[in-house]
Backbone and ligand atoms as CSV (ligand in chain L), in Angstrom:
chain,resi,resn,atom,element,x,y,z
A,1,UNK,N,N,0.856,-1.197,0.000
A,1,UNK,CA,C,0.000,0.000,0.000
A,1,UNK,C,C,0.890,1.245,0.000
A,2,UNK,N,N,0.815,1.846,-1.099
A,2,UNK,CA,C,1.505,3.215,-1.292
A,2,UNK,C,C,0.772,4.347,-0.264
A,3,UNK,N,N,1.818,5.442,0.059
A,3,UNK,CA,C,1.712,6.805,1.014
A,3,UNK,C,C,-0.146,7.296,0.964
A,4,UNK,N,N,-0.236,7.275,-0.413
A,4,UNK,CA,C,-1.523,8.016,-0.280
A,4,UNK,C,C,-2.543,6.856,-0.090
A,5,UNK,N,N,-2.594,5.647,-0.382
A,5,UNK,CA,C,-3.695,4.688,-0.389
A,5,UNK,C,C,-3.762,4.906,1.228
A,6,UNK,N,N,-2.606,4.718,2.039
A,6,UNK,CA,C,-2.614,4.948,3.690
A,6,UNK,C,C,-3.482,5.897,3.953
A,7,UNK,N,N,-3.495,7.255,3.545
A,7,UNK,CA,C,-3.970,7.942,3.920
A,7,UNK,C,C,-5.552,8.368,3.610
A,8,UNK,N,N,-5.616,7.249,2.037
A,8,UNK,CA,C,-6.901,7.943,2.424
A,8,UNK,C,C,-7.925,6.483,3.386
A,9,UNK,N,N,-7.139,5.355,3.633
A,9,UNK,CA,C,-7.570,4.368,4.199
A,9,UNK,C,C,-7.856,4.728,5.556
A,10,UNK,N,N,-6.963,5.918,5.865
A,10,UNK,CA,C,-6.915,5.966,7.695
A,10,UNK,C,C,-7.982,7.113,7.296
A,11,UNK,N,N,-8.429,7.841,6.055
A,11,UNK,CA,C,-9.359,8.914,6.720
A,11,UNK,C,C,-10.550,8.315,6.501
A,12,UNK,N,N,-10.731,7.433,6.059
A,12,UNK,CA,C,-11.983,6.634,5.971
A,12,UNK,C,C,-12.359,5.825,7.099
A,13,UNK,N,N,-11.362,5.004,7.347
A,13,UNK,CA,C,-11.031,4.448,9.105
A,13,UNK,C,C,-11.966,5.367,10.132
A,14,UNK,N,N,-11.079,6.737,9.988
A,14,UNK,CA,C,-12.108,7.630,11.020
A,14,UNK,C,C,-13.252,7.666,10.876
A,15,UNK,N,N,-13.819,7.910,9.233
A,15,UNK,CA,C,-15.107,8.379,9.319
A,15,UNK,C,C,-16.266,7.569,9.758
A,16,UNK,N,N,-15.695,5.798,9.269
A,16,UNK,CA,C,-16.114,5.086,9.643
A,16,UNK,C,C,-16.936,4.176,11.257
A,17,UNK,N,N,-15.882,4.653,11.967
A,17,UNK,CA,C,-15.735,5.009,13.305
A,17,UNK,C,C,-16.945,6.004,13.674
A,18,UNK,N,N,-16.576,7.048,13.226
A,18,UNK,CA,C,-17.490,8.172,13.696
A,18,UNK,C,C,-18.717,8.029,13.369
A,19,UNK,N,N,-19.287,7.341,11.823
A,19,UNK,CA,C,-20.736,7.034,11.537
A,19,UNK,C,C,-21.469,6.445,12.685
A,20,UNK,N,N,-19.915,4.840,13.067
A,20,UNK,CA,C,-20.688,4.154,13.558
A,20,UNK,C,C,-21.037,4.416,15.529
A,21,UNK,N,N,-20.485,5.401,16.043
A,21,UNK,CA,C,-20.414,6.119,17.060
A,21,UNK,C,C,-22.060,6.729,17.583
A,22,UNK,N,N,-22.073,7.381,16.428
A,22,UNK,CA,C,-23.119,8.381,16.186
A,22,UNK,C,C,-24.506,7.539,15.783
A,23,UNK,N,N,-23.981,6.280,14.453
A,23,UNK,CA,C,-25.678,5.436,14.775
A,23,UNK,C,C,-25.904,5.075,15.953
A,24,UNK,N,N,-24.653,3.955,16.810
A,24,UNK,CA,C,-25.277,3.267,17.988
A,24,UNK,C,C,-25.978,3.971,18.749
A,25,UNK,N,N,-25.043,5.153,18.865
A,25,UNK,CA,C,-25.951,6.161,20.114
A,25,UNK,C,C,-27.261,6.895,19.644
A,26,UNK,N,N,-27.099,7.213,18.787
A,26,UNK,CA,C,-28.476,8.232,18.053
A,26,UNK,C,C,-29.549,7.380,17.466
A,27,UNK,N,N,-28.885,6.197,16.397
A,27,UNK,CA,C,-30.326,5.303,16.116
A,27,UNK,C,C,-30.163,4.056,16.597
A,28,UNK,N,N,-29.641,4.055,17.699
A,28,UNK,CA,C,-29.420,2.638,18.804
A,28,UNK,C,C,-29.515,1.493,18.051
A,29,UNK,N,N,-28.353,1.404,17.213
A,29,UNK,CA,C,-28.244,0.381,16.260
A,29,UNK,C,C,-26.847,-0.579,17.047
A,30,UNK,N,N,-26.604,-1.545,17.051
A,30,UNK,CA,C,-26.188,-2.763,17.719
A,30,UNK,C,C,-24.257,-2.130,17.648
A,31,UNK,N,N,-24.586,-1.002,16.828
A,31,UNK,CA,C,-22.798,-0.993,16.522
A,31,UNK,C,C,-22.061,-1.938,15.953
A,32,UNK,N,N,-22.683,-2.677,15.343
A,32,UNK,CA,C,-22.026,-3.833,14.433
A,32,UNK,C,C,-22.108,-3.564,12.790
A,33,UNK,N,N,-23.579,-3.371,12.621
A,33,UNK,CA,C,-24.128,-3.249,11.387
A,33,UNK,C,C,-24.789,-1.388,11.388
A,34,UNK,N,N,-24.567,-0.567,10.575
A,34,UNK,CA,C,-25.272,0.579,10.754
A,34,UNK,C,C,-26.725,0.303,10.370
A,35,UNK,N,N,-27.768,1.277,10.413
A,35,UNK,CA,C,-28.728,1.731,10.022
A,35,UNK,C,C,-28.540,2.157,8.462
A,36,UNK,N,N,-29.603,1.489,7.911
A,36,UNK,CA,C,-29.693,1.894,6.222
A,36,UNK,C,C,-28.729,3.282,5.699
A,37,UNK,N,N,-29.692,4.579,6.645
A,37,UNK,CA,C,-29.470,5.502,5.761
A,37,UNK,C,C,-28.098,5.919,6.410
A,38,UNK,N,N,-27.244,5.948,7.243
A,38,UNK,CA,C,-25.945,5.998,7.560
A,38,UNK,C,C,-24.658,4.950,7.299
A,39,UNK,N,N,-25.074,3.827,6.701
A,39,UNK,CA,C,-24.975,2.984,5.505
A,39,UNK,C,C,-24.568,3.446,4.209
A,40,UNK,N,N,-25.717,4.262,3.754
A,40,UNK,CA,C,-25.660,4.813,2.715
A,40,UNK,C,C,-24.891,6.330,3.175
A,41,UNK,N,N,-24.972,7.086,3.631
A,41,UNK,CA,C,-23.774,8.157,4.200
A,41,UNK,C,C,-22.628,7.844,4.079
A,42,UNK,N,N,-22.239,6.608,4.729
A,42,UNK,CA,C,-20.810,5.875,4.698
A,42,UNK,C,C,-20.322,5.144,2.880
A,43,UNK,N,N,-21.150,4.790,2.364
A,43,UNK,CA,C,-20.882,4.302,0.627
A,43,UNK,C,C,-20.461,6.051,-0.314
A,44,UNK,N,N,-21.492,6.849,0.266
A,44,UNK,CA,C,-20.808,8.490,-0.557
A,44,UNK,C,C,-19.422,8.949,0.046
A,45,UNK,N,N,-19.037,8.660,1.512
A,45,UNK,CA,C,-18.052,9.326,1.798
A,45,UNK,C,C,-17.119,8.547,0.671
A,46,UNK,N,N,-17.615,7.086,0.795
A,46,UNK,CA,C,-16.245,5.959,0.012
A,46,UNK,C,C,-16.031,6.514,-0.879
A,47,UNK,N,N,-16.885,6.738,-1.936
A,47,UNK,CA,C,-17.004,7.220,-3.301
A,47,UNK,C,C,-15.992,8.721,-3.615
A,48,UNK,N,N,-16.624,9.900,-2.459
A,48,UNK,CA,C,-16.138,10.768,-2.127
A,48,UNK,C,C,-14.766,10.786,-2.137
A,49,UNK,N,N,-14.047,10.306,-1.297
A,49,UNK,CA,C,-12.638,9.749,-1.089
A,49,UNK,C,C,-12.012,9.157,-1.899
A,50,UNK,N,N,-12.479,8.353,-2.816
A,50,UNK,CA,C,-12.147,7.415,-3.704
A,50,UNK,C,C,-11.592,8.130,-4.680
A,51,UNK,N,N,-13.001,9.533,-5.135
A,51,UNK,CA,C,-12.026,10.675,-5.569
A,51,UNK,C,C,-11.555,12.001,-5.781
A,52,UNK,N,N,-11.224,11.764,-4.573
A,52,UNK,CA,C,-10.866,13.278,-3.890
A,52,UNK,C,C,-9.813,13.870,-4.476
A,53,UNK,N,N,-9.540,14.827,-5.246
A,53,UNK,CA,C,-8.554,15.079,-6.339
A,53,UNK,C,C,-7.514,15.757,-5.516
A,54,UNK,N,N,-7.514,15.810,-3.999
A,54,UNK,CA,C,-6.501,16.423,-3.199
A,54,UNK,C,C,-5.862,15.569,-2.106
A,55,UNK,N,N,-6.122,14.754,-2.635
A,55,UNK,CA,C,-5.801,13.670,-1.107
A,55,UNK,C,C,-4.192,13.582,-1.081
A,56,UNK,N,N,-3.164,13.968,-2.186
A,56,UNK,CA,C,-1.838,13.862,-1.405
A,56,UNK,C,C,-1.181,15.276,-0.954
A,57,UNK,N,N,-2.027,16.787,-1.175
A,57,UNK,CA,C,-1.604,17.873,-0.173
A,57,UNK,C,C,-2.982,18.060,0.965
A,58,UNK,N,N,-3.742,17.652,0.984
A,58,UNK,CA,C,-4.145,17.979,2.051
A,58,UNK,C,C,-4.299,17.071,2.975
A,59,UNK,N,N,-5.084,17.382,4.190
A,59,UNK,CA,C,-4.537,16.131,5.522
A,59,UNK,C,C,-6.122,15.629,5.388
A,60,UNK,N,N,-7.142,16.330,6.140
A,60,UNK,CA,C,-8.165,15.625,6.490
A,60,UNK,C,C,-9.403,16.063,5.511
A,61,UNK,N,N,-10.646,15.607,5.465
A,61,UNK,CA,C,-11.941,16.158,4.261
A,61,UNK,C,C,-12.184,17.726,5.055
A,62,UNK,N,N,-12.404,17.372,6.672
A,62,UNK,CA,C,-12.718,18.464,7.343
A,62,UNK,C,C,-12.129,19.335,7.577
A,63,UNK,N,N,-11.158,19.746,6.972
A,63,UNK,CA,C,-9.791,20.719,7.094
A,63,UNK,C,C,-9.695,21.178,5.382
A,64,UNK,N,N,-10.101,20.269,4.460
A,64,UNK,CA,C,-10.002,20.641,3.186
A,64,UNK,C,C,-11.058,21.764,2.737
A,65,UNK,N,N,-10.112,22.344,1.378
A,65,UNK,CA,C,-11.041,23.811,0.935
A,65,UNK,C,C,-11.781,23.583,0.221
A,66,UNK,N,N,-11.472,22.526,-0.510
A,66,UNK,CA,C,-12.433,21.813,-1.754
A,66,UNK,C,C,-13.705,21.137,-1.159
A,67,UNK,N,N,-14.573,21.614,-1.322
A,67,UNK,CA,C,-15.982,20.936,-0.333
A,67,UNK,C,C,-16.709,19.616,-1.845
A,68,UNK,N,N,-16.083,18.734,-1.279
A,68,UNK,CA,C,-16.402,17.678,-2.181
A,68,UNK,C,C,-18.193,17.282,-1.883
A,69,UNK,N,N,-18.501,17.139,-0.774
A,69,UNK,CA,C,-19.611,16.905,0.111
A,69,UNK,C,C,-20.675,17.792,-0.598
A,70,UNK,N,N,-21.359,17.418,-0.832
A,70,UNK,CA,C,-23.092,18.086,-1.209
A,70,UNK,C,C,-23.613,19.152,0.261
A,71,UNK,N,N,-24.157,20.095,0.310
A,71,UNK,CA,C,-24.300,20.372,0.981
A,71,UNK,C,C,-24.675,19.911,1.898
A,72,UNK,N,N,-26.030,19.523,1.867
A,72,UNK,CA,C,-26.974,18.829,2.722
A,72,UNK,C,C,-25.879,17.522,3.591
A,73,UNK,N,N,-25.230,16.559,3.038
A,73,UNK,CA,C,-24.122,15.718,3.182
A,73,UNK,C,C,-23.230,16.342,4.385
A,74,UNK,N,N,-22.856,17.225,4.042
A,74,UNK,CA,C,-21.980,18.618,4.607
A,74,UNK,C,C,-22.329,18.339,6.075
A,75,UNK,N,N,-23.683,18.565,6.008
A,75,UNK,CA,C,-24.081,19.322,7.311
A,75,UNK,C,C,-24.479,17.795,8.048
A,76,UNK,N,N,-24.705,17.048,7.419
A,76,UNK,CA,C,-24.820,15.764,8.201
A,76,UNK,C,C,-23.625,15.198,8.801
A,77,UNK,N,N,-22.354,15.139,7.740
A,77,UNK,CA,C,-21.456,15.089,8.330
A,77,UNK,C,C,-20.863,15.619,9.401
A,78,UNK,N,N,-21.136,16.722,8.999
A,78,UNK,CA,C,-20.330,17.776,10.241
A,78,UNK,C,C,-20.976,17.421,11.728
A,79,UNK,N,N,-22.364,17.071,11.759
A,79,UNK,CA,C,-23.096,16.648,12.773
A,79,UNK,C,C,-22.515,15.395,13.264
A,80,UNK,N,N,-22.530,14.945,12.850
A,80,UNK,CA,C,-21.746,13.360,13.156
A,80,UNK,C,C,-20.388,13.556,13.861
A,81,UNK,N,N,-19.957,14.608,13.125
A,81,UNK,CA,C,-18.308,14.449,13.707
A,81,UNK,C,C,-18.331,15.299,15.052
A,82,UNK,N,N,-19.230,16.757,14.849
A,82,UNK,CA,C,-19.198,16.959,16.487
A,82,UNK,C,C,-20.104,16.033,17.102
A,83,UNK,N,N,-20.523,14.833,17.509
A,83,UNK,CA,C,-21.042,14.149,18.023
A,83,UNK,C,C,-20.102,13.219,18.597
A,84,UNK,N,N,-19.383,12.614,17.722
A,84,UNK,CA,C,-18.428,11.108,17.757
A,84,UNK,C,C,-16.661,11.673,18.371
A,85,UNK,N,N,-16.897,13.099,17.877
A,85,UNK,CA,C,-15.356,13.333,17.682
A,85,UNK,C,C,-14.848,13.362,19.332
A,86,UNK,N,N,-15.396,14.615,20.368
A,86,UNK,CA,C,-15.040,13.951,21.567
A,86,UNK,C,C,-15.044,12.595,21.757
A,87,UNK,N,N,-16.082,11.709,21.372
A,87,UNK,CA,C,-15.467,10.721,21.841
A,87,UNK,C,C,-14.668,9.501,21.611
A,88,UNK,N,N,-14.085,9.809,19.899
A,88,UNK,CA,C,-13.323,9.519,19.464
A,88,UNK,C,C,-11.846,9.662,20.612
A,89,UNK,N,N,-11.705,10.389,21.284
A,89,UNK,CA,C,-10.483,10.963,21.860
A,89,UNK,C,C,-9.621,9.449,22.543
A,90,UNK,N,N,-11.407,8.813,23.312
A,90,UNK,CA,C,-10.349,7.599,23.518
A,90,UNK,C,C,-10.621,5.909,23.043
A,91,UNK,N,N,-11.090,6.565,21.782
A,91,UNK,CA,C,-10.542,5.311,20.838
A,91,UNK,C,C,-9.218,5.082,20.213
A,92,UNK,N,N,-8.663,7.013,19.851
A,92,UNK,CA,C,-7.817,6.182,18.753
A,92,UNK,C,C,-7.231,8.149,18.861
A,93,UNK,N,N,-6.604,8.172,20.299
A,93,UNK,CA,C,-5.996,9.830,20.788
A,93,UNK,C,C,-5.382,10.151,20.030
A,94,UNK,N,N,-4.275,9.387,19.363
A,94,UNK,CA,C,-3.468,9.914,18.378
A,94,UNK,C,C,-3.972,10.596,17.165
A,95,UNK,N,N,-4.946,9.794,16.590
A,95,UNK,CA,C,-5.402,10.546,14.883
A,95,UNK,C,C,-6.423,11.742,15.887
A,96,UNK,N,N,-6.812,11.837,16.769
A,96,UNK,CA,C,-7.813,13.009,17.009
A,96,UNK,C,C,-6.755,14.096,17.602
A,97,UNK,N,N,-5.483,14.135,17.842
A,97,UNK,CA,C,-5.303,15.083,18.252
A,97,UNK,C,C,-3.998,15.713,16.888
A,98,UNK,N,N,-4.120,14.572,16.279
A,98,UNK,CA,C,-3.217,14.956,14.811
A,98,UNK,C,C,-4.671,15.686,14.295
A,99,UNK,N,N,-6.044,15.091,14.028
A,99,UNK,CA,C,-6.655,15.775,13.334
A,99,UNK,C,C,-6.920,17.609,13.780
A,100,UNK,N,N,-7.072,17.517,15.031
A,100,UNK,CA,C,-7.134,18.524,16.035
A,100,UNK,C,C,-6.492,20.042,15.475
A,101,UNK,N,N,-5.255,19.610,15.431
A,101,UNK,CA,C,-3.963,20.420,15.371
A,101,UNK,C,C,-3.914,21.054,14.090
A,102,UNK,N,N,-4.288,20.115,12.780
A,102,UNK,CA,C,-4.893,20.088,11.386
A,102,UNK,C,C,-5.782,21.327,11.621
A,103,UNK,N,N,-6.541,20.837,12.066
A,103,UNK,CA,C,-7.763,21.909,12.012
A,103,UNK,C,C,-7.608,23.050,12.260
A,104,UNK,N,N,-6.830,23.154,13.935
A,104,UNK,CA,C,-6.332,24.515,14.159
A,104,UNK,C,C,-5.532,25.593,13.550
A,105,UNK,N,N,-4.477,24.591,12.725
A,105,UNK,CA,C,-3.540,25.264,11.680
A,105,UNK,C,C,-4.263,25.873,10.471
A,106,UNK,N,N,-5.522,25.539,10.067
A,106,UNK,CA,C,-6.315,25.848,8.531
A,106,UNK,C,C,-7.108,26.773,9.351
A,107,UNK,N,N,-7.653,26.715,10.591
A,107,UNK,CA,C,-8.367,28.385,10.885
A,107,UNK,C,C,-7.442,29.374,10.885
A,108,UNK,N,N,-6.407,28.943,11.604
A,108,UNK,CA,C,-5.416,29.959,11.777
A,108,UNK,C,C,-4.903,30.755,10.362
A,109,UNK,N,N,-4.869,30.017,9.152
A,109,UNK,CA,C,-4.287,30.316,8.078
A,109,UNK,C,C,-5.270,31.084,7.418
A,110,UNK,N,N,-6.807,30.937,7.720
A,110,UNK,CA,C,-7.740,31.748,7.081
A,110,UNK,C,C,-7.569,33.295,7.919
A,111,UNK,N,N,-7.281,33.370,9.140
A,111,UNK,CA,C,-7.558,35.121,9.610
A,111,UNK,C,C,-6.438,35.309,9.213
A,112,UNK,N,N,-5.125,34.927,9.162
A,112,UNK,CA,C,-4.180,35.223,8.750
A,112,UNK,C,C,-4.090,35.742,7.244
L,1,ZN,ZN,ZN,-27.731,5.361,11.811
């Protein structure tokens, strides 16, 4: 597996994670198998990613300028991730506080 297949494997990893965070708790689904339509959320991100025409300069989707995401998508996502993302912290501390730092550096670069 080449540099970028890693990377976009680990950002899918997360998102994956985070869907399934956000069904168990929100549509009290077993955490094994998702719910249909977050199912289907999780097959567009694939797609999404699959081809993301920036995936070897930029780090994360949620840090990127290119809004690949449909709107509506957008905002679901984004819901999901402030939902899962605290508690992502202690699944897997390392990619959340690499993503973290990501994030902070791309606000910072916009007032700047
Ligand atoms: Zn669900």
């Amino acid at each position: 597996m080449d540099k970028l297949e890693h990377k976009r494997k680990q950002e899918l990893d997360t998102v994956t994670e985070m869907i399934g965070i956000y069904c168990r708790d929100i549509h009290k689904t077993d955490g094994i198998k998702l719910c249909p339509s977050c199912q289907e959320l999780l097959d567009y991100v694939e797609k999404r990613l699959a081809a993301c025409p920036r995936m070897e300069d930029k780090s994360f989707c949620s840090a990127c300028k290119t809004h690949c995401y449909a709107p509506h998508r957008r905002e679901i996502i984004q819901k999901i991730m402030r939902y899962s993302g605290p508690k992502m912290i202690f699944r897997s501390p390392l990619l959340v506080i690499k993503h973290k730092i990501i994030q902070w550096l791309t606000a910072r670069e916009k007032i700047l």
